[in-house]
C-alpha positions as CSV (number, residue, x, y, z in Angstrom):
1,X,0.0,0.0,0.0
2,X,3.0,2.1,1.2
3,X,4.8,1.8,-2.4
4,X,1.1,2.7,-4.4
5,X,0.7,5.7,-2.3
6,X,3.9,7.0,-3.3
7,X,3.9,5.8,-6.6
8,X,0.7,8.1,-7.3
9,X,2.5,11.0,-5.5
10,X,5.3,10.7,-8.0
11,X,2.6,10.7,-11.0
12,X,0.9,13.9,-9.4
13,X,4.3,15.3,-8.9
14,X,5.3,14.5,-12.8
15,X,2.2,15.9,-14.6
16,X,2.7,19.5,-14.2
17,X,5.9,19.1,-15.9
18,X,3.7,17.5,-19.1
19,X,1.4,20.3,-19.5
20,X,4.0,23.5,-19.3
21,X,6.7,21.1,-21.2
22,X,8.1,23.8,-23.6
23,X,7.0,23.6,-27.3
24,X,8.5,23.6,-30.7
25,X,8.2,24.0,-34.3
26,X,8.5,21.0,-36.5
27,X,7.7,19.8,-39.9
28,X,5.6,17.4,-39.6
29,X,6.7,15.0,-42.9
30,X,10.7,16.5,-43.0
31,X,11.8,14.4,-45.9
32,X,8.5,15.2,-47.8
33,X,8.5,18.7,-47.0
34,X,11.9,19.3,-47.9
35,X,11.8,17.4,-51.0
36,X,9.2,19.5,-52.4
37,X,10.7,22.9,-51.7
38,X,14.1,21.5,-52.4
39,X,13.8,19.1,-55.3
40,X,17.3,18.6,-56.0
41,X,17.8,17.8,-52.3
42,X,20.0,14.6,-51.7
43,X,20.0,14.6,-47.5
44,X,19.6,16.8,-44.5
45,X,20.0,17.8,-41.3
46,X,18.6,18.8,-38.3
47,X,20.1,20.6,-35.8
48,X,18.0,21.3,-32.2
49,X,19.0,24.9,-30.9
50,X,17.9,25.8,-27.4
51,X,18.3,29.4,-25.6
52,X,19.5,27.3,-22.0
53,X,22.1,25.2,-24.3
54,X,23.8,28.3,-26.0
55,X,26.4,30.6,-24.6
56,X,24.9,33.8,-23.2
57,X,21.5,31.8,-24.0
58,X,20.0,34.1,-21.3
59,X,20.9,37.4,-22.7
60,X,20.4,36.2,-26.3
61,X,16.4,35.1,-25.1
62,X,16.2,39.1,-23.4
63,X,17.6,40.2,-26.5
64,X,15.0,38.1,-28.8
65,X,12.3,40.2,-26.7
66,X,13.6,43.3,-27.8
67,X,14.2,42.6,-31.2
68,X,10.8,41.4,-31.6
69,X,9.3,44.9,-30.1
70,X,6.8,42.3,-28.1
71,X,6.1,40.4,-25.2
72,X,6.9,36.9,-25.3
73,X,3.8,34.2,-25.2
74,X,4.2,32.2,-21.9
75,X,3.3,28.8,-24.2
76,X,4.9,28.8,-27.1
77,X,7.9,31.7,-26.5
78,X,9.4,30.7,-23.2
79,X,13.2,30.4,-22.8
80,X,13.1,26.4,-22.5
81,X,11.2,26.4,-26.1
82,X,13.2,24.1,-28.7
83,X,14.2,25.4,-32.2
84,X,14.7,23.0,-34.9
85,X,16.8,24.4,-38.2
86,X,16.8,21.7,-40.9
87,X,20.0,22.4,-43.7
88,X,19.3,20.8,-47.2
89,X,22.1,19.4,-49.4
90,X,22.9,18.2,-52.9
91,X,26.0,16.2,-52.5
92,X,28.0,18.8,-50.2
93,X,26.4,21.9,-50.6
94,X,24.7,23.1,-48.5
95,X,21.6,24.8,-50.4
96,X,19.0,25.8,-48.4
97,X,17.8,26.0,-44.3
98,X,14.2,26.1,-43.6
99,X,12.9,26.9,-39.8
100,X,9.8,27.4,-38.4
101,X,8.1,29.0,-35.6
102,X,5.4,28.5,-33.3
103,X,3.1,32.1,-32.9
104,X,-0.4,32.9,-30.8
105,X,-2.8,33.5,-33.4
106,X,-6.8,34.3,-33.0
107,X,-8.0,30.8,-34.2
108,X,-5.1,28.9,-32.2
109,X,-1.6,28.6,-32.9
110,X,-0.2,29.4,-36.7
111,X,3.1,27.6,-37.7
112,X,5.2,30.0,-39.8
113,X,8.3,28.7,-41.9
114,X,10.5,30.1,-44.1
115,X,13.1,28.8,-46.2
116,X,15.8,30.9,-47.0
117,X,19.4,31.0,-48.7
118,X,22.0,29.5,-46.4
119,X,24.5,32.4,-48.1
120,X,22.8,35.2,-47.8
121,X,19.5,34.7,-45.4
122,X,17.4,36.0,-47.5
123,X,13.7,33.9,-47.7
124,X,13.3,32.1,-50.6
125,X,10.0,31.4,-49.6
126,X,8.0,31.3,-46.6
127,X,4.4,28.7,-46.1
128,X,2.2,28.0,-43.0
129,X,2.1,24.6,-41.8
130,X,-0.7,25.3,-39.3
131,X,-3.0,27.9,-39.8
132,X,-7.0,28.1,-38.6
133,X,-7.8,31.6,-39.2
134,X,-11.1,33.0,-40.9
135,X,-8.0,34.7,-43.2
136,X,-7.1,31.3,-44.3
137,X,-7.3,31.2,-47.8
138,X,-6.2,34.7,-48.3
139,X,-2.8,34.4,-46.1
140,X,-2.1,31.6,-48.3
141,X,-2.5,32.8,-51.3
142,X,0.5,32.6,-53.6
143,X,0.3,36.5,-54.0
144,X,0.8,37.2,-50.6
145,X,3.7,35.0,-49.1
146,X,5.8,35.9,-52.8
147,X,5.8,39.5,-51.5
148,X,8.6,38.4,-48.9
149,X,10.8,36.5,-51.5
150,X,14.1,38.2,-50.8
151,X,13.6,40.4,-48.0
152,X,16.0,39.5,-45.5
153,X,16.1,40.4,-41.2
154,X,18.0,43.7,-42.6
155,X,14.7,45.1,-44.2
156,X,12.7,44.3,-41.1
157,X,15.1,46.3,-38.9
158,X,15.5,49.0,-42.2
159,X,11.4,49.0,-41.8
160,X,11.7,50.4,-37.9
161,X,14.2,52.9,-39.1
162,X,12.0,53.8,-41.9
163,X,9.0,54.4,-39.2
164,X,11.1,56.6,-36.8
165,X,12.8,58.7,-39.5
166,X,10.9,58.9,-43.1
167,X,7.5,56.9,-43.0
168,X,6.3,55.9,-46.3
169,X,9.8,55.7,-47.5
170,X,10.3,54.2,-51.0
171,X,13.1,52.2,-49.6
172,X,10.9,50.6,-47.0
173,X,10.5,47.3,-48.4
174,X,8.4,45.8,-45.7
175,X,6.4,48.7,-45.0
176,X,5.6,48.6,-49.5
177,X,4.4,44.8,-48.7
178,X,0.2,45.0,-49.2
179,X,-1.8,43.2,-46.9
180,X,-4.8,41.3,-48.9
181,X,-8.2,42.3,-48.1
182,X,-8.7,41.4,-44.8
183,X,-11.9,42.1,-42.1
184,X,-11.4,43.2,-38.8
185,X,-12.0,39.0,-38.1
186,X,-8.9,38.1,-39.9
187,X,-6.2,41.3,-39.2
188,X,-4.9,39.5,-36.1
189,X,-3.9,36.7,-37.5
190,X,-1.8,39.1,-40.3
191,X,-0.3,40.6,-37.8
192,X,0.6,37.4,-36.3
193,X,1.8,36.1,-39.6
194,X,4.5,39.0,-39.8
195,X,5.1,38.4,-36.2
196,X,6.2,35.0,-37.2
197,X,8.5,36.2,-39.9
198,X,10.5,38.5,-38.0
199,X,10.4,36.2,-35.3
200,X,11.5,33.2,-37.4
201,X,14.7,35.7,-39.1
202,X,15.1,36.6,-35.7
203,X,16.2,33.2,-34.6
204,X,17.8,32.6,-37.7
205,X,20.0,35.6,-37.2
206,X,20.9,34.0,-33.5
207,X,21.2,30.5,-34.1
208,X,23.2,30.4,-37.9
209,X,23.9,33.9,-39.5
210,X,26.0,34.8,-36.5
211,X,23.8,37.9,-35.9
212,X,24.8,39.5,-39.4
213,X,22.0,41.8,-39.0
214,X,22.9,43.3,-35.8
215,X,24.1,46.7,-37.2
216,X,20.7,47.3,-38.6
217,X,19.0,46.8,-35.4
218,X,21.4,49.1,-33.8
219,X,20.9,52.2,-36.2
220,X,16.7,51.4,-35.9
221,X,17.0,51.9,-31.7
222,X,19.2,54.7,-32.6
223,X,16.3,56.5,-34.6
224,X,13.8,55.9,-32.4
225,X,15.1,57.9,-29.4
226,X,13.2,61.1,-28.6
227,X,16.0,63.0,-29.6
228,X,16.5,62.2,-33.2
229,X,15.4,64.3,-35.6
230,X,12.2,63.2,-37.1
231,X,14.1,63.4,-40.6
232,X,17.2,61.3,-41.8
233,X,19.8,63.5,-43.9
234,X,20.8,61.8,-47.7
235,X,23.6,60.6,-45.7
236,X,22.2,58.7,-43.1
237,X,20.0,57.0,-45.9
238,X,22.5,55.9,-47.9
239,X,24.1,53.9,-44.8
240,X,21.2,51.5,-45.0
């Protein structure tokens, strides 16, 4: 009886760690998935990053915070959450990475992944594996995600500059990106949707580009202090 009783206790004692487990991001048919966005793939790899397993994962998860200009979700965005970066090949090049992130949406959580150029970070493409959102269709469409083809973390971070300094600037490539018609039902899970693409370059920037984009991010804080002019000089421009 003794050795029941505390066999239950260790059950009780175990299940809160099930339901606040920390959760990740994966594709759900990897060889499948890859294959069709990457038909001349031959293997790949996947590589599990964690913010508690890197060096300075502490200030890098603080940092992701900032970066992101938003509070963190306490499910799918807390600093135990695994990241899983999957690197295509053909032979020995490497020739593609594709990540994906978890964000809240209105209708539940929405699965955002991009794939992007393992040279120059740039998205190559970007699809939703999960998605339940009354903007379905529309997010989906082919004419929206190709409007991000390119567009790299720098053009986020260029986007805040652009907002502190010169709105509406022809250089703002993310700020030219048109949403598709939307009602005030499905906007959320738009915004969400960006959300997940900074997020997801974000991470990207941390975890395999070596934070590349850092410089950007830097100038953007820079314009929005209180004590910038509201106007960038032709100099300052042509530094982006």
């Amino acid at each position: 009886m003794k050795s029941v009783s505390l066999f239950l206790a260790m059950v009780v004692l175990a299940a809160p760690q099930q339901v606040f487990a920390a959760i990740g991001c994966t594709l759900s048919n990897p060889a499948e998935d890859l294959k069709y966005l990457y038909p001349d793939m031959t293997t790949y790899k996947e590589e599990l990053d964690e913010f508690p397993r890197l060096s300075g994962g502490a200030e890098l998860f603080k940092a992701l915070r900032a970066r992101l200009g938003s509070d963190l979700d306490p499910i799918y965005e807390t600093y135990e959450t695994p990241y899983t970066v999957y690197s295509i090949f053909k032979g020995q090049a490497k020739i593609g990475i594709v990540h994906g992130v978890n964000v809240p949406g209105k209708g539940g959580v929405i699965q955002v992944f991009l794939s992007v150029d393992p040279k120059t970070a740039a998205i190559r493409s970007f699809f939703f594996q999960r998605l339940e959102s009354p903007a379905a269709r529309q997010l989906r469409s082919k004419e929206f995600r190709s409007q991000f083809d390119g567009l790299t973390l720098a053009d986020f971070y260029k986007h805040d500059y652009f907002a502190a300094v010169e709105p509406g600037a022809k250089a703002d490539k993310v700020g030219a990106i048109k949403p598709p018609a939307l009602d005030a039902a499905g906007r959320p899970d738009y915004d969400a949707s960006l959300r997940g693409i900074r997020k997801n370059l974000i991470l990207l920037d941390f975890f395999v580009y070596g934070r590349r984009f850092e410089p950007f991010f830097e100038r953007a804080q820079q314009a929005a202090k209180p004590a910038k002019s509201p106007k960038a000089t032709k100099t300052e421009r042509s530094g982006l």
